[in-house]
Every structure is written in C-alpha cells, then in structure tokens.
MIMARKE-829315 format. One record per residue: residue number from 1; z, x, y of N, C-alpha, C in turn. Coordinates in steps of 0.02 Angstrom, whole numbers. Layout:
{pt NUM, {Z, X, Y}, {Z, X, Y}, {Z, X, Y}}
...
This chain:
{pt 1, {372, -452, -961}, {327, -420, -913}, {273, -383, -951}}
{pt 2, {216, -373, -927}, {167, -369, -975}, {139, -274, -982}}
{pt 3, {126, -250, -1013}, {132, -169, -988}, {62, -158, -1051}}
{pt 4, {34, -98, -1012}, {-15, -57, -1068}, {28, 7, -1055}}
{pt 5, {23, 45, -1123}, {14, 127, -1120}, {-43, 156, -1111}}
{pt 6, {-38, 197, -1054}, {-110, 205, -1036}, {-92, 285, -1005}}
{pt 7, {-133, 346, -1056}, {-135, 400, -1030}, {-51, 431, -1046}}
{pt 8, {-28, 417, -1058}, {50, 434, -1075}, {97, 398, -1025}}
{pt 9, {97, 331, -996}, {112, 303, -941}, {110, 232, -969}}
{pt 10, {174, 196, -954}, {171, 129, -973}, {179, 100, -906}}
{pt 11, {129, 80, -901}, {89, 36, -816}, {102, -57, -844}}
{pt 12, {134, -84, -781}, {165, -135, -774}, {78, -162, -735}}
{pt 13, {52, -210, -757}, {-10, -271, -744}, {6, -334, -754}}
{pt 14, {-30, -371, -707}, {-32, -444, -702}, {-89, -468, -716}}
{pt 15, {-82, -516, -742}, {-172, -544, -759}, {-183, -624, -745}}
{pt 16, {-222, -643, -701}, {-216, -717, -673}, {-268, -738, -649}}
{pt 17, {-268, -780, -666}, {-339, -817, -616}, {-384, -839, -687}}
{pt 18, {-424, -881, -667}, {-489, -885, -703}, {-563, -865, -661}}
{pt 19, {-609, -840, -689}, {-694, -824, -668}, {-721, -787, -715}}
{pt 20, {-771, -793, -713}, {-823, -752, -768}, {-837, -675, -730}}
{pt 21, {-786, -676, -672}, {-791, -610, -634}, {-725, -598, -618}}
{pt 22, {-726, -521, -635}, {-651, -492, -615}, {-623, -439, -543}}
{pt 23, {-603, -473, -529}, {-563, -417, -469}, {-497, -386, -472}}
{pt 24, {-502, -334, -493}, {-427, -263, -492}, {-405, -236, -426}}
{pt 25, {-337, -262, -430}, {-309, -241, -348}, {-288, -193, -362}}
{pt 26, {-280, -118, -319}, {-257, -66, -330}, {-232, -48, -251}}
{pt 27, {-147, -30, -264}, {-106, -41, -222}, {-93, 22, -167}}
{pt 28, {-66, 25, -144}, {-41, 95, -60}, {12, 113, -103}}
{pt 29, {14, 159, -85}, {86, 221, -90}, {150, 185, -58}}
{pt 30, {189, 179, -127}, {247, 162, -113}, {264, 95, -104}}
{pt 31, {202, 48, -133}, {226, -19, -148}, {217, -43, -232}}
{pt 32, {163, -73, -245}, {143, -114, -305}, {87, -151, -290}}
{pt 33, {78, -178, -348}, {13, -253, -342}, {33, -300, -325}}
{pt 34, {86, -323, -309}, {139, -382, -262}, {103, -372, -189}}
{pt 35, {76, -310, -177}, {39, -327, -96}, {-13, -367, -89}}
{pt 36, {-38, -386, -132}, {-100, -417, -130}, {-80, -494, -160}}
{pt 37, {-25, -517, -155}, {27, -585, -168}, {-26, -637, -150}}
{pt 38, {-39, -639, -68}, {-67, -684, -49}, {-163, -690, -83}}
{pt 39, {-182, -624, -92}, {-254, -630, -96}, {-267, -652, -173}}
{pt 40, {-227, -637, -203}, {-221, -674, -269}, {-220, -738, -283}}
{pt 41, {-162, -753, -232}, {-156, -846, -238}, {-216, -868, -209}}
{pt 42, {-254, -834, -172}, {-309, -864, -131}, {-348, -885, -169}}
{pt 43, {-400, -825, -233}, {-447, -816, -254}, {-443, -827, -358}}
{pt 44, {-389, -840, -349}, {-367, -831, -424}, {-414, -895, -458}}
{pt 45, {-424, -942, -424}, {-469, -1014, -441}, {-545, -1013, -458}}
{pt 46, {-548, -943, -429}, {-623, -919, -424}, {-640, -836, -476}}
{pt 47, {-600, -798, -458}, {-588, -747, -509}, {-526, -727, -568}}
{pt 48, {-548, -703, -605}, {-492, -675, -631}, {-451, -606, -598}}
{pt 49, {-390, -613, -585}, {-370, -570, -544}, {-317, -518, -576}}
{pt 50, {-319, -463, -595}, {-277, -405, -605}, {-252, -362, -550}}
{pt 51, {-189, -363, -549}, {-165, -304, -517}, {-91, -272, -558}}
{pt 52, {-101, -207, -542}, {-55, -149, -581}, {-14, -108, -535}}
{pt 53, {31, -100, -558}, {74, -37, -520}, {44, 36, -547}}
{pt 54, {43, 89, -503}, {25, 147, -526}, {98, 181, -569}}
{pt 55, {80, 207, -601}, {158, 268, -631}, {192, 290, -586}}
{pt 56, {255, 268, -571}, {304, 302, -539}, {313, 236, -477}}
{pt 57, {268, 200, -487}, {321, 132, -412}, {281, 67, -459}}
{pt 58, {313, 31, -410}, {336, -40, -460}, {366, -36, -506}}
{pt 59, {354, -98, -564}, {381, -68, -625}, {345, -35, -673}}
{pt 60, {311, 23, -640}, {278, 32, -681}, {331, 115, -703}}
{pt 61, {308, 143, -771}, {365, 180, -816}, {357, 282, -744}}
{pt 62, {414, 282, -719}, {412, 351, -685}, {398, 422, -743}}
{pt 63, {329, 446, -714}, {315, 508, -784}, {332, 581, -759}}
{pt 64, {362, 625, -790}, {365, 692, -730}, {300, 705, -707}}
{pt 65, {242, 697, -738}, {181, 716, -697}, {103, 670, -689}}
{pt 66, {57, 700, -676}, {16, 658, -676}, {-3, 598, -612}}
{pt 67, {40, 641, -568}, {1, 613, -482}, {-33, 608, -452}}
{pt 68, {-104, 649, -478}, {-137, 661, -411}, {-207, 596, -442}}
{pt 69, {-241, 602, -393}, {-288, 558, -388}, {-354, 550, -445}}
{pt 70, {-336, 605, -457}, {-394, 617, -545}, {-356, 582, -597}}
{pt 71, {-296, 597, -604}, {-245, 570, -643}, {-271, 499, -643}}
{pt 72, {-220, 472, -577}, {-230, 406, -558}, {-284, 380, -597}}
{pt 73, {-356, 396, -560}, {-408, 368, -570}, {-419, 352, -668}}
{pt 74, {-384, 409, -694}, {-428, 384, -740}, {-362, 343, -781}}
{pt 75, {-296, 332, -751}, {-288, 276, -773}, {-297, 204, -752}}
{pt 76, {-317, 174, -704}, {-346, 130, -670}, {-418, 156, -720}}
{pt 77, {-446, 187, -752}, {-515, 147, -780}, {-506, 149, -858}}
{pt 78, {-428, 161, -892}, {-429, 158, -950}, {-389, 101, -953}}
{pt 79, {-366, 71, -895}, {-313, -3, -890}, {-378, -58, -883}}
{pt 80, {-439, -52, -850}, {-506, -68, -849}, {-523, -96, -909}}
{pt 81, {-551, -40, -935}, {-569, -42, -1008}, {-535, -80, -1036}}
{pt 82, {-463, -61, -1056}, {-419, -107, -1109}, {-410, -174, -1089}}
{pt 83, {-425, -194, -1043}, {-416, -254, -1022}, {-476, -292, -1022}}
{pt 84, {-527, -263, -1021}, {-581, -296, -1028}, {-620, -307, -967}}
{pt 85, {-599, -276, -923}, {-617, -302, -846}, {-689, -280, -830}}
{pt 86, {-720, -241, -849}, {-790, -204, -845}, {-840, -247, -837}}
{pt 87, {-884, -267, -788}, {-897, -227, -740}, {-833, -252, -682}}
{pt 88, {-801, -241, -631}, {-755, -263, -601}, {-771, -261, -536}}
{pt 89, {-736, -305, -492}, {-753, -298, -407}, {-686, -242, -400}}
{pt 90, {-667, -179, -383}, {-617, -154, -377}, {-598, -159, -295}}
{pt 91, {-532, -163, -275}, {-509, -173, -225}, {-455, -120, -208}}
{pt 92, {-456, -67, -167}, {-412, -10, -151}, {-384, -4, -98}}
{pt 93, {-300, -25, -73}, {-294, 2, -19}, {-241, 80, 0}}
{pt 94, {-309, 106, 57}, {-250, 170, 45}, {-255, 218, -11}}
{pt 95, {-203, 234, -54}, {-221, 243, -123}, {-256, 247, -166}}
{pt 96, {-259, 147, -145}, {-275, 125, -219}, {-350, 130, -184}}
{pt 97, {-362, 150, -135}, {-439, 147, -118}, {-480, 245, -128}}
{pt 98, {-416, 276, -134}, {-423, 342, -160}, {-456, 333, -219}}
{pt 99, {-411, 302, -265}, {-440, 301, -341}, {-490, 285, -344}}
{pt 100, {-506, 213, -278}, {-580, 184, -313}, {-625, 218, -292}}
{pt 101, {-625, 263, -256}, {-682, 291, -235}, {-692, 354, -307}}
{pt 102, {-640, 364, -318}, {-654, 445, -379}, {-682, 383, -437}}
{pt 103, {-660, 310, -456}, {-680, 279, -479}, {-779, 253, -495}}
{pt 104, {-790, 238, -417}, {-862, 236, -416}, {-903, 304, -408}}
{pt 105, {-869, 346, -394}, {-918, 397, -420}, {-924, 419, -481}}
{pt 106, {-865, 434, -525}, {-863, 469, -580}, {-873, 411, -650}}
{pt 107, {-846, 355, -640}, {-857, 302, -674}, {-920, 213, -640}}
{pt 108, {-958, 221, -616}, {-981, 184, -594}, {-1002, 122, -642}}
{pt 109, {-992, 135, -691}, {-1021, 70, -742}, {-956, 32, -761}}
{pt 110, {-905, 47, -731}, {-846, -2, -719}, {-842, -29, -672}}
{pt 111, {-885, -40, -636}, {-871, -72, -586}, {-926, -117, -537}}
{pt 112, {-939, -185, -504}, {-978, -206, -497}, {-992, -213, -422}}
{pt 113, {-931, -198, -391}, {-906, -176, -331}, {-860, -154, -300}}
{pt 114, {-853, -127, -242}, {-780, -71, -208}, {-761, -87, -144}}
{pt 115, {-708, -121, -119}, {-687, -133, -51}, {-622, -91, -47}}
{pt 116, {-633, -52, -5}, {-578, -5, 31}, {-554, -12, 103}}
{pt 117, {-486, -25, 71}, {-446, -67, 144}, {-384, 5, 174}}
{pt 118, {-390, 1, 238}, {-354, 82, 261}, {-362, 132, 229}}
{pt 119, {-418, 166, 216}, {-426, 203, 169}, {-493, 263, 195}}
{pt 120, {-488, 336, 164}, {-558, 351, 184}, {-564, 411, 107}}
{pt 121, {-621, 455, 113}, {-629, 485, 61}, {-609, 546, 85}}
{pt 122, {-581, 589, 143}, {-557, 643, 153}, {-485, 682, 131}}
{pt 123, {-478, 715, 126}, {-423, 765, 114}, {-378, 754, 160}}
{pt 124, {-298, 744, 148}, {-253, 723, 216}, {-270, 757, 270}}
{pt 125, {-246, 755, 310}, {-276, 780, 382}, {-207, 829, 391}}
{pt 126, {-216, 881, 418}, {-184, 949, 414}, {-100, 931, 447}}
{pt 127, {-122, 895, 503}, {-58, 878, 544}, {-1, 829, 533}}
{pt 128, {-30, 795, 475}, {11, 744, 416}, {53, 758, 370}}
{pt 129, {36, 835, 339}, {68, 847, 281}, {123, 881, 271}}
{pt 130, {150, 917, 340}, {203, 930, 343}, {267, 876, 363}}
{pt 131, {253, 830, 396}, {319, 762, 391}, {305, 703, 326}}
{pt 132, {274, 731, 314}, {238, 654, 219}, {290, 707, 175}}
{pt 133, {274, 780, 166}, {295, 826, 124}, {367, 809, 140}}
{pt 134, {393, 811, 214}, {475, 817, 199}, {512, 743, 194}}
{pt 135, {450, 686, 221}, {485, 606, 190}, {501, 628, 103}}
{pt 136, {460, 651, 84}, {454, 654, 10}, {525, 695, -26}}
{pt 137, {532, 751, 1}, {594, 785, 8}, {665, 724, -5}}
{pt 138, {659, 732, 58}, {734, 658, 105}, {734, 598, 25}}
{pt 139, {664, 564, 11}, {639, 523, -33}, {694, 542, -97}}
{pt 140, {669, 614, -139}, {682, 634, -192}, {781, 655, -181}}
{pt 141, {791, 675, -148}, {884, 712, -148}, {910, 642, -120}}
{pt 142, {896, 611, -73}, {943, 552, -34}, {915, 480, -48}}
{pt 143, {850, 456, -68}, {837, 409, -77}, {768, 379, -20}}
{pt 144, {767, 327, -24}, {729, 297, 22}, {751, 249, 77}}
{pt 145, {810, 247, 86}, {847, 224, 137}, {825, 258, 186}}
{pt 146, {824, 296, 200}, {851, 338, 262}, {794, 350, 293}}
{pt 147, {720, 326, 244}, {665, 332, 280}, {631, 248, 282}}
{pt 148, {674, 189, 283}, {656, 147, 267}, {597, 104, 328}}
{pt 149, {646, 120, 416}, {610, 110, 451}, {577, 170, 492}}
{pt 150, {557, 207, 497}, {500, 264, 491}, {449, 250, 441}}
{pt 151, {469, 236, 380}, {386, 207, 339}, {384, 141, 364}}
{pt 152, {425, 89, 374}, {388, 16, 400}, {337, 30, 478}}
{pt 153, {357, 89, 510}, {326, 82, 574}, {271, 120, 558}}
{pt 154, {245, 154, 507}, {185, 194, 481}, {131, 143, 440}}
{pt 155, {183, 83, 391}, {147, 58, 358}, {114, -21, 393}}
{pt 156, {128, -33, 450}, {133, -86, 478}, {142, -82, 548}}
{pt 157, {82, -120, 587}, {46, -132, 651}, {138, -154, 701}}
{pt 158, {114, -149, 762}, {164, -173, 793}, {155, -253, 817}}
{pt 159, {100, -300, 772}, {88, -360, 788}, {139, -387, 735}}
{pt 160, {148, -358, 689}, {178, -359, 613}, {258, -359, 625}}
{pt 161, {262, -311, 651}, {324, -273, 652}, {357, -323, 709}}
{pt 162, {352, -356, 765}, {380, -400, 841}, {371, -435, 816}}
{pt 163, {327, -489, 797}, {337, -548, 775}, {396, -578, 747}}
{pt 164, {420, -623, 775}, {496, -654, 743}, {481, -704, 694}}
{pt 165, {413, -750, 690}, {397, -771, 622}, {383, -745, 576}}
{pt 166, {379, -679, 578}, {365, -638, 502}, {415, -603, 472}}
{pt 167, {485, -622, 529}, {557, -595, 487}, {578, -576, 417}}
{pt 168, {561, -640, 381}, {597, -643, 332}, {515, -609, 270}}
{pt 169, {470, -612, 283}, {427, -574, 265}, {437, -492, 272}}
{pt 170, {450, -471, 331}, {463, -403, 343}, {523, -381, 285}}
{pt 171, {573, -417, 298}, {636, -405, 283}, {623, -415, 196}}
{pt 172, {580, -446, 168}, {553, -451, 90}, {511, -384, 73}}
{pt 173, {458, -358, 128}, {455, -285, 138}, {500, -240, 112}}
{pt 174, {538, -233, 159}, {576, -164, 159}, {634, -175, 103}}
{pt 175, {656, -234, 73}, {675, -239, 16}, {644, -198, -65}}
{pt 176, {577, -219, -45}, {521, -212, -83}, {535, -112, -90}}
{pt 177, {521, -69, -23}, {504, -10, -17}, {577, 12, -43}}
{pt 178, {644, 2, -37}, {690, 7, -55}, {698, 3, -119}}
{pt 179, {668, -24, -167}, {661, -26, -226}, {630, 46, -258}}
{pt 180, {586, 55, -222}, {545, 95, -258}, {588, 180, -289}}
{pt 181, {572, 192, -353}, {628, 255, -378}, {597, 310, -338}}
{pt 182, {679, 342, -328}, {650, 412, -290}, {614, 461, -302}}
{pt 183, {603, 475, -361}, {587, 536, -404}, {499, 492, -416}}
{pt 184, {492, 442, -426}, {418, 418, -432}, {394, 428, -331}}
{pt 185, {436, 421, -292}, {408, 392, -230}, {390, 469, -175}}
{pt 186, {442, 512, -222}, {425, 589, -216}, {362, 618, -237}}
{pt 187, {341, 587, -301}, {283, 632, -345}, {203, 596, -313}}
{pt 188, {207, 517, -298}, {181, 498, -284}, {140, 534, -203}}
{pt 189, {202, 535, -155}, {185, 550, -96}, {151, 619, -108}}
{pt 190, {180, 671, -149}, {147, 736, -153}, {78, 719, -171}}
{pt 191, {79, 686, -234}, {-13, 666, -251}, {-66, 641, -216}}
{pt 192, {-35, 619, -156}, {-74, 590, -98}, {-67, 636, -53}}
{pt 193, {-42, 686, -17}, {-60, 717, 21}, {-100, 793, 11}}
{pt 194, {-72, 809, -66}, {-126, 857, -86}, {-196, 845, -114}}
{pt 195, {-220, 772, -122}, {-309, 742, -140}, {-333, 804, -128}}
{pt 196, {-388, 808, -136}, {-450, 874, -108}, {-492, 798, -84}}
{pt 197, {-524, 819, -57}, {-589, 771, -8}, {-640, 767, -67}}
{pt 198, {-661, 708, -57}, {-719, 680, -95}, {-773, 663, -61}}
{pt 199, {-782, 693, 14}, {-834, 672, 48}, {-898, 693, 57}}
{pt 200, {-906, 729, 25}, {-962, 769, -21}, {-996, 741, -69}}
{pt 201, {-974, 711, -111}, {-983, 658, -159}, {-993, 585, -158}}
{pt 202, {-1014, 585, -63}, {-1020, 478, -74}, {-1074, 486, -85}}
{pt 203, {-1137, 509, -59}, {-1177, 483, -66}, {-1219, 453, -135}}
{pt 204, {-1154, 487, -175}, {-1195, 454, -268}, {-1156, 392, -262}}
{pt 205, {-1128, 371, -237}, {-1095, 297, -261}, {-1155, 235, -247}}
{pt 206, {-1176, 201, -274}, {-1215, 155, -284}, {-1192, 81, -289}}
{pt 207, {-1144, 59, -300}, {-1106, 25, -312}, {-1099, -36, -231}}
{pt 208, {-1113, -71, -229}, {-1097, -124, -174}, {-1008, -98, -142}}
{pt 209, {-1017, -85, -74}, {-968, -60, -46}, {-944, -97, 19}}
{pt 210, {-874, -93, 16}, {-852, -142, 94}, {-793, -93, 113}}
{pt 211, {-795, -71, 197}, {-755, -37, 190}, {-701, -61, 254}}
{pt 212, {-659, -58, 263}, {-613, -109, 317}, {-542, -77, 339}}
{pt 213, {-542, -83, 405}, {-475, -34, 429}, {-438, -60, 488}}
{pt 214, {-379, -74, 470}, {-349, -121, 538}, {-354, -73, 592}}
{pt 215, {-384, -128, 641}, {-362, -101, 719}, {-318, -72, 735}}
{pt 216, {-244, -72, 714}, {-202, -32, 712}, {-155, 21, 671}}
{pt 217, {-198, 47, 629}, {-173, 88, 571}, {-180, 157, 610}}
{pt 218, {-120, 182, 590}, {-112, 250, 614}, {-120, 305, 584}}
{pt 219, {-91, 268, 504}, {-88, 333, 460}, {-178, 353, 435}}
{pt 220, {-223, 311, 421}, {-290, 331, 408}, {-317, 281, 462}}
{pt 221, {-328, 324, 508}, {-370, 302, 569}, {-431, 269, 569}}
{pt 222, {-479, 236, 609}, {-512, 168, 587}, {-580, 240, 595}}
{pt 223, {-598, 290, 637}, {-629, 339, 626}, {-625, 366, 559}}
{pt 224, {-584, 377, 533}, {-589, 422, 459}, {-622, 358, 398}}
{pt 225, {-594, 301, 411}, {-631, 245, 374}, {-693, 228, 395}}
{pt 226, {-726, 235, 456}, {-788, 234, 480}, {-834, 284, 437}}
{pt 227, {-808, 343, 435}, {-850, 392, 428}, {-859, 386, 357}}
{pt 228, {-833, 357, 306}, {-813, 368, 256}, {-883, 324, 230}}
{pt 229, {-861, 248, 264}, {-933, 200, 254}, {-1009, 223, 266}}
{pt 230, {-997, 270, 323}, {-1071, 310, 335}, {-1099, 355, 296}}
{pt 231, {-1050, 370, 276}, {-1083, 428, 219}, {-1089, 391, 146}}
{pt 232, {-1081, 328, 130}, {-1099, 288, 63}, {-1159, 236, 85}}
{pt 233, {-1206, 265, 10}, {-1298, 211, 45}, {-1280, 148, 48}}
{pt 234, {-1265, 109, 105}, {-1266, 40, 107}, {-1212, 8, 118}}
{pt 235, {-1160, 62, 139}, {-1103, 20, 125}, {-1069, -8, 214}}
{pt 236, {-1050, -76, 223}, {-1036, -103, 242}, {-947, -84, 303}}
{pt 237, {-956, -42, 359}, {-882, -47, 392}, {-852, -121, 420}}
{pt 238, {-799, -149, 437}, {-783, -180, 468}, {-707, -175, 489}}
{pt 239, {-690, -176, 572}, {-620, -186, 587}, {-574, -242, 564}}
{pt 240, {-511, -245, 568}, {-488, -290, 544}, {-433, -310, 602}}
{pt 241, {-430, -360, 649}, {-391, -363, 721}, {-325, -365, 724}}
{pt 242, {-279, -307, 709}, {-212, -353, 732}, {-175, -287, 670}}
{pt 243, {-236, -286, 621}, {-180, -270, 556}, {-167, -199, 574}}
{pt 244, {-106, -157, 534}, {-104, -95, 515}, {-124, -39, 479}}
{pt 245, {-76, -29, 429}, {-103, 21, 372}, {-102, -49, 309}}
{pt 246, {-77, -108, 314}, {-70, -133, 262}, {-84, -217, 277}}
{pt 247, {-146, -189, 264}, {-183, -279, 301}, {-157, -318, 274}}
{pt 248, {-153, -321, 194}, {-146, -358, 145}, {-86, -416, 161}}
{pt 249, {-49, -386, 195}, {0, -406, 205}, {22, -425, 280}}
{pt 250, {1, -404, 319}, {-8, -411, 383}, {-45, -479, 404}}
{pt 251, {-121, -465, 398}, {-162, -517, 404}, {-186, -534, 340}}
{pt 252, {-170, -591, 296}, {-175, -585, 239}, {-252, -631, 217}}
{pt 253, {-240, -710, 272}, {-328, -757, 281}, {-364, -703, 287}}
{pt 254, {-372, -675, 335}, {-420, -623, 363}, {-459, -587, 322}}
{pt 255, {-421, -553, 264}, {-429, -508, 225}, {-450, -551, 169}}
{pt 256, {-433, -603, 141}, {-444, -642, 100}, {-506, -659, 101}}
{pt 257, {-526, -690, 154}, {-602, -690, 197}, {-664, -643, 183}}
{pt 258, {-624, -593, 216}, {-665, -541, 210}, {-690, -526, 162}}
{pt 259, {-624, -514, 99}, {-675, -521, 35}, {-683, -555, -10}}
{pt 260, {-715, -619, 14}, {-727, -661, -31}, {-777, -672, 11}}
{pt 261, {-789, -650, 59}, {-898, -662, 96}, {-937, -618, 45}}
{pt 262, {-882, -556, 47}, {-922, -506, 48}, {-939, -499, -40}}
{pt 263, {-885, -522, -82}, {-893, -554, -151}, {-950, -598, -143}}
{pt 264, {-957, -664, -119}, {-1009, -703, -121}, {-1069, -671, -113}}
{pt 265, {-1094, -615, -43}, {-1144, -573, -41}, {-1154, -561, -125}}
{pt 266, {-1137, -510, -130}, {-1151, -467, -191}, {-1173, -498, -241}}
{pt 267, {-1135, -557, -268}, {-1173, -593, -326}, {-1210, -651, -289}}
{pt 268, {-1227, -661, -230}, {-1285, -684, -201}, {-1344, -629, -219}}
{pt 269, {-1359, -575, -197}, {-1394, -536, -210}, {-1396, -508, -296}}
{pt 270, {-1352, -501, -322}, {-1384, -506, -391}, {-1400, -544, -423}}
{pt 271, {-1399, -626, -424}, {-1432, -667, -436}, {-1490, -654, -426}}
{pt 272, {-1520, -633, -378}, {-1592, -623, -333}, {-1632, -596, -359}}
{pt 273, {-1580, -544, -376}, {-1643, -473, -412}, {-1622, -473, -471}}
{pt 274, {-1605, -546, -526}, {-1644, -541, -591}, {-1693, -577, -623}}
C-alpha cells in the first residue's frame, strides 16, 4: 500500500489513471478516498487520479494531533507537491472541501481548479456542535457501532438509504464507517466542528470553482453551499437531485458528469486565453 510521510503523518494515497492533468480527491469525515471509487473508474482514462486518506481514517497512520483544517490543509498540499500533482483540479467533499477551500486561498498555485461537493466555507453552525461533539464522545470510549445508523441517516439521502437495489452497496458503507479507528474518528470529528469560518476570505480565490450540494443533504444545507459559491468571483452553484451529504456515492453518473463538463469548461477556456 503506498504511503508518504507527510507533516509527521504517514497518509495512505492512490495514484491511477493516466492525463497530462491531475485530479486529487479529498474525502468527508469519517470515510477515505474509496468514496470517490466510482469517479475514479470513470475518469482515470482521461486524468491522472489521486486520492488519500486524511490522518486518523482510512489507512491512513492515527496522530494524537493535528486535526483541524490548517493542519489538514497543509498536508493535502505537501502530499501535492511530493507527488507532483501541481497545478491540480482539487475535488473536496465536506471536509475534504474544507481543506480545499483553505487550499485555494492560501496556496493557489497548486491548484488549477476546486469543486466542492456538500460543503460550504462557514464555521459549524451553533446547533450542530453539541450532538457531533457527543457522537465523537460515544465514537472515542464505545466505538462506532453504536452510532453506525444515526451517521448513515446524516451521511446519506433517504433516496439512498430505501432503495433495495443499493443494499449491498449501503451495507459495503457501513462496513466501511465501522472500520474507521475510534480515537482518529474522535479527533477528526472535533477538527471539523471547531473550523473558524473562512468566509471572509473567498473573495481572493481565483481559481476556477464548482460548487454542488445534494438536494437532500442535511448536514451542510444546499443554502450554506449556495452562499459559499456567491461569495467566490465566478464560481459556479449547482444542485445535485436525489443525493445527500455524500453524492459521491449516492449519485455517482451524476457527479461524474458534473465534473467532467465542468473539467472540460476550464481547459476549454484556458486553451483560449493562450
């Protein structure tokens, strides 16, 4: 399995695909780069495709510290770097769309573009952080059992969730969240609900932006992802029908779609203007 040390953190990456252009998947709280399974197989013929586990889920190495989203960020742009990926299309959901945003502002010459899927640039929302804080609790002393379906009904639409053809998909899910170590799935959740807001700071992002939020996501509402696109010059909202907090996986064509127009845009237009 292939790993960098990066920042004092040995981060578990995949590297696949062929293109003379790279796209870095950066994953939600409390899964891996395995969410983005399908968009990989999609696009891998056309780009080169990386995706990483953050410190403390997947396999990537659990550190006592180093959670919060500054952290994060700057290992997602020193896993960048070492890899060679620069300039990159970065892809964030959730999370991993936290990072990319501290990403295109603070590092913008890594990157050639930013699509943020359930995701916005604000500070958790006040009325969230007292049941995230005590999943995290339950998480760290008892495990992640006990919150297994309470996070599937947070992380995933109820088109997702009823469907009897997506059984054995669901059920590869919550296998998946069950995995994840307690003590990483604890530190993690704290680093995400204490962010500070970065919404102050879009308007320097320059960077080609797509920003996308299932119709049915609860946990970052399709308003907080709206607002998020409005306040970045140029950047692009769109709903996504059906999905939840975790399109990727939910509606996976859809999303695949989505960004690979919105890929084609971008180096349509820079072709243009050289």
């Amino acid at each position: 399995m292939p790993h960098l040390e990066v920042n004092g953190a040995r981060l578990h990456y995949e590297d696949t695909g062929a293109g003379d252009e790279t796209i870095v998947f950066a994953h939600g709280l409390l899964w891996s780069g395995a969410m983005y399974r399908f968009q990989v197989d999609a696009l891998r013929d056309r780009y080169r495709c990386v995706t990483f586990d953050f410190r403390g889920q997947g396999r990537s190495e659990v550190t006592r510290a180093g959670y919060d989203m500054e952290t994060l960020a700057d290992d997602a742009a020193a896993l960048v770097e070492r890899l060679g990926c620069a300039p990159c299309h970065f892809v964030g959901l959730s999370m991993g769309g936290f990072v990319g945003l501290r990403l295109a502002i603070r590092r913008p010459e890594l990157l050639r573009s930013l699509v943020l899927l359930e995701s916005a640039a604000d500070a958790e929302p006040l009325h969230n952080r007292p049941r995230y804080a005590a999943m995290a609790l339950v998480a760290r002393f008892v495990g992640v059992a006990p919150l297994a379906e309470p996070v599937m009904r947070i992380m995933f639409g109820r088109a997702f969730l009823d469907d009897p053809a997506r059984r054995e998909l669901r059920d590869q899910m919550r296998r998946e969240l069950l995995a994840v170590d307690r003590r990483g799935a604890m530190r993690a959740t704290l680093g995400v609900i204490g962010r500070r807001s970065v919404e102050d700071r879009l308007g320097a992002i320059r960077v080609p932006t797509l920003v996308a939020s299932g119709e049915a996501d609860t946990a970052v509402v399709a308003a907080r992802s709206r607002r998020t696109a409005e306040r970045i010059p140029g950047a692009r909202f769109v709903t996504l029908p059906r999905a939840g907090h975790t399109s990727s996986i939910e509606e996976p064509e859809r999303v695949t779609e989505t960004i690979a127009r919105f890929l084609d845009d971008v180096r349509a237009k820079a072709v243009a203007a050289r």
